[in-house]
C-alpha positions in Angstrom: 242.7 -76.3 82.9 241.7 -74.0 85.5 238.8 -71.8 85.8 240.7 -68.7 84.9 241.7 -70.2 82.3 238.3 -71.3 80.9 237.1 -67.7 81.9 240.2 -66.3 79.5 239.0 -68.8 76.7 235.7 -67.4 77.0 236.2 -63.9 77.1 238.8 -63.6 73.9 235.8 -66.1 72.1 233.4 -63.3 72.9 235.2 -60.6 72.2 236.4 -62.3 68.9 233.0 -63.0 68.1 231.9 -59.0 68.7 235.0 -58.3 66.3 234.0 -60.1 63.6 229.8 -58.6 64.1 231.1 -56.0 63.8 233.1 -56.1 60.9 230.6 -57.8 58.8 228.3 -54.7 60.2 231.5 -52.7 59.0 231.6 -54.0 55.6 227.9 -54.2 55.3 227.6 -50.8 55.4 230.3 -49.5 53.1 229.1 -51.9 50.7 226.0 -49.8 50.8 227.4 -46.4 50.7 229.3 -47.4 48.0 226.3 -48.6 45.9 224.4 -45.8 46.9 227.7 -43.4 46.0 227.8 -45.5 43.0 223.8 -44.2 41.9 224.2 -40.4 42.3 227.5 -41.1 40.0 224.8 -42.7 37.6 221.8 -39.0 38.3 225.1 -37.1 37.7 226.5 -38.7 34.7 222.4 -38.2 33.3 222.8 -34.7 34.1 225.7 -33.5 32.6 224.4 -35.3 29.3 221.2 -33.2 29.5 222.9 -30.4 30.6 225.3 -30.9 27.1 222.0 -30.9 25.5 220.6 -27.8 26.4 222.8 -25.3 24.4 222.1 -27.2 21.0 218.3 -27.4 22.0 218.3 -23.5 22.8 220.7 -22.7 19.6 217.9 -24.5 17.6 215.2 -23.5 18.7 216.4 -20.2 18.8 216.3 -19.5 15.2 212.6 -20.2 15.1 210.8 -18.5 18.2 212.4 -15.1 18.2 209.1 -13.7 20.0 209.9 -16.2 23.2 213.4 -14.9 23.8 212.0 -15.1 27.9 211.6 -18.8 27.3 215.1 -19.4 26.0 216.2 -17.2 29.3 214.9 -19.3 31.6 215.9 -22.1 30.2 219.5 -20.7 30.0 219.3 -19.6 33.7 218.3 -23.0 35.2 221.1 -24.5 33.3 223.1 -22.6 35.0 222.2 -22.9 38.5 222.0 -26.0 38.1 225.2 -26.7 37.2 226.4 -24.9 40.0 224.7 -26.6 42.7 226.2 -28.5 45.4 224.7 -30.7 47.5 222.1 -33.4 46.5 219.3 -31.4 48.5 220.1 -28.4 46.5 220.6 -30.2 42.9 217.6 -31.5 42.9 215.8 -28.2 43.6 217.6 -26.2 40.4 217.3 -30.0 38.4 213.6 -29.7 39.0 213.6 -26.4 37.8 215.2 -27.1 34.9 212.6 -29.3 33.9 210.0 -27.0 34.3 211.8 -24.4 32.2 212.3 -27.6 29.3 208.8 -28.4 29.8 207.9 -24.6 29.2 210.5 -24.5 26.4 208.7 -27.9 24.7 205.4 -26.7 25.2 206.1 -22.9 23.4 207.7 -24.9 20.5 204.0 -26.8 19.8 203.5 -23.6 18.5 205.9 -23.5 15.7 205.4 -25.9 12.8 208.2 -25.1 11.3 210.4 -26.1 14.2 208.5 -29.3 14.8 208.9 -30.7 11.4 212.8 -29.4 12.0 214.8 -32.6 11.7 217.8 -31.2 14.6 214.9 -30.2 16.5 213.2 -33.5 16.5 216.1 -35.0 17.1 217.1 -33.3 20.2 214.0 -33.7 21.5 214.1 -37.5 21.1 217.5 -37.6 22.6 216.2 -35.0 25.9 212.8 -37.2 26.1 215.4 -40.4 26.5 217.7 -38.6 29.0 214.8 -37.3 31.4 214.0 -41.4 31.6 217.4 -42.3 32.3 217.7 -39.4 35.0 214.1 -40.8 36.1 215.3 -44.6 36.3 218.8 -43.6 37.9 216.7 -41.6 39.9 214.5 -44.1 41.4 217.8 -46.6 41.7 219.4 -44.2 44.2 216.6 -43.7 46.0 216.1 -47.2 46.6 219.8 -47.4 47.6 219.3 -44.3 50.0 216.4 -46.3 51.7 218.6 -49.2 51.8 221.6 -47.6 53.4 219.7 -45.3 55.7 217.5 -48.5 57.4 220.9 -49.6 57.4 222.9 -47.6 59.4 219.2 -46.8 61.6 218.0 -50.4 62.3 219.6 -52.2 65.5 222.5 -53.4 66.1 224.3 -51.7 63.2 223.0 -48.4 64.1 225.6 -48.9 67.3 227.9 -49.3 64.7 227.0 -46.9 62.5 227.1 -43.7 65.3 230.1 -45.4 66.5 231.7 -44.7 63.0 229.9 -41.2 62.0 227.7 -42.8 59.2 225.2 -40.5 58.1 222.6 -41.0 55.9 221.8 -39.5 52.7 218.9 -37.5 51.4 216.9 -38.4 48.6 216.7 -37.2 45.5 212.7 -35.9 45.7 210.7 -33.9 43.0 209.5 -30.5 44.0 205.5 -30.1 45.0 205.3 -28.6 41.6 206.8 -31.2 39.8 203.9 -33.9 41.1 201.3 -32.1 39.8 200.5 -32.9 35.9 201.3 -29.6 33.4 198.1 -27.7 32.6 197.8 -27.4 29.1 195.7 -24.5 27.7 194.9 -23.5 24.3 
């Protein structure tokens, strides 16, 4: 064998082995999109439950707090836009203010005895308190799967890989400023 021929050997083993790096960086990273694709499915399927919620919460409550028809409002508005937002960035903003207008709604409704001891009331309250800790735990699962993609397609060598292929990275789901700060109670 020649030296040209070694030299041929060589280069198709290199660029073999740059191939295959970089299909393993290839796959690497669509397995993480996909898991982190697969995590806002889980936030959104959370959503739409509380977001089913809602109406029978406001239709119950209703009944009893005819004086806090501005409460029910809000509550009705922030359903709304949140139903209509689009992008993550922009869903979490109107999600978080939905919260605040349930949290407003929930605290109103201490002052109602008759609505508390309400057994559809309670109920709905249960089911809303477990679907703000599933949104909370699918929450924190994409988050973790946003960091993990986003080092991903950042750290080197895949981010050549990445840019090569127009990976970009997500955004987190984040709570507002407001929404870090504990509710102030006064009575």
């Amino acid at each position: 064998m020649t030296n040209l021929g070694i030299l041929i050997i060589i280069i198709a083993a290199l660029i073999t082995m740059i191939l295959l790096w970089f299909v393993g960086i290839y796959n690497g990273l669509i397995r993480l999109k996909n898991r982190t694709d697969e995590a806002w499915s889980d936030i959104d399927v959370q959503l739409k439950r509380r977001h089913d919620l809602i109406p029978n919460l406001v239709a119950t409550v209703k009944g009893y707090m005819q004086h806090e028809a501005g409460t029910l409002e809000k509550v009705t508005a922030a359903r709304a836009l949140a139903l209509n937002a689009g992008s993550i960035a922009e869903k979490g903003q109107t999600e978080n203010a939905l919260s605040g207008a349930l949290k407003s709604l929930l605290m109103v409704a201490e002052s109602y005895p008759e609505l508390k001891a309400s057994q559809n009331f309670l109920q709905l309250q249960d089911e809303l308190s477990d679907t703000e800790n599933k949104i909370m735990a699918a929450r924190r699962f994409y988050n973790g799967m946003v960091r993990d993609f986003n080092t991903g397609i950042q750290t080197f060598p895949a981010n050549l890989a990445a840019s090569l292929l127009a990976f970009k990275k997500f955004d987190f789901f984040q709570a507002e400023e407001g929404e870090k700060q504990n509710v102030e109670v006064k009575f």
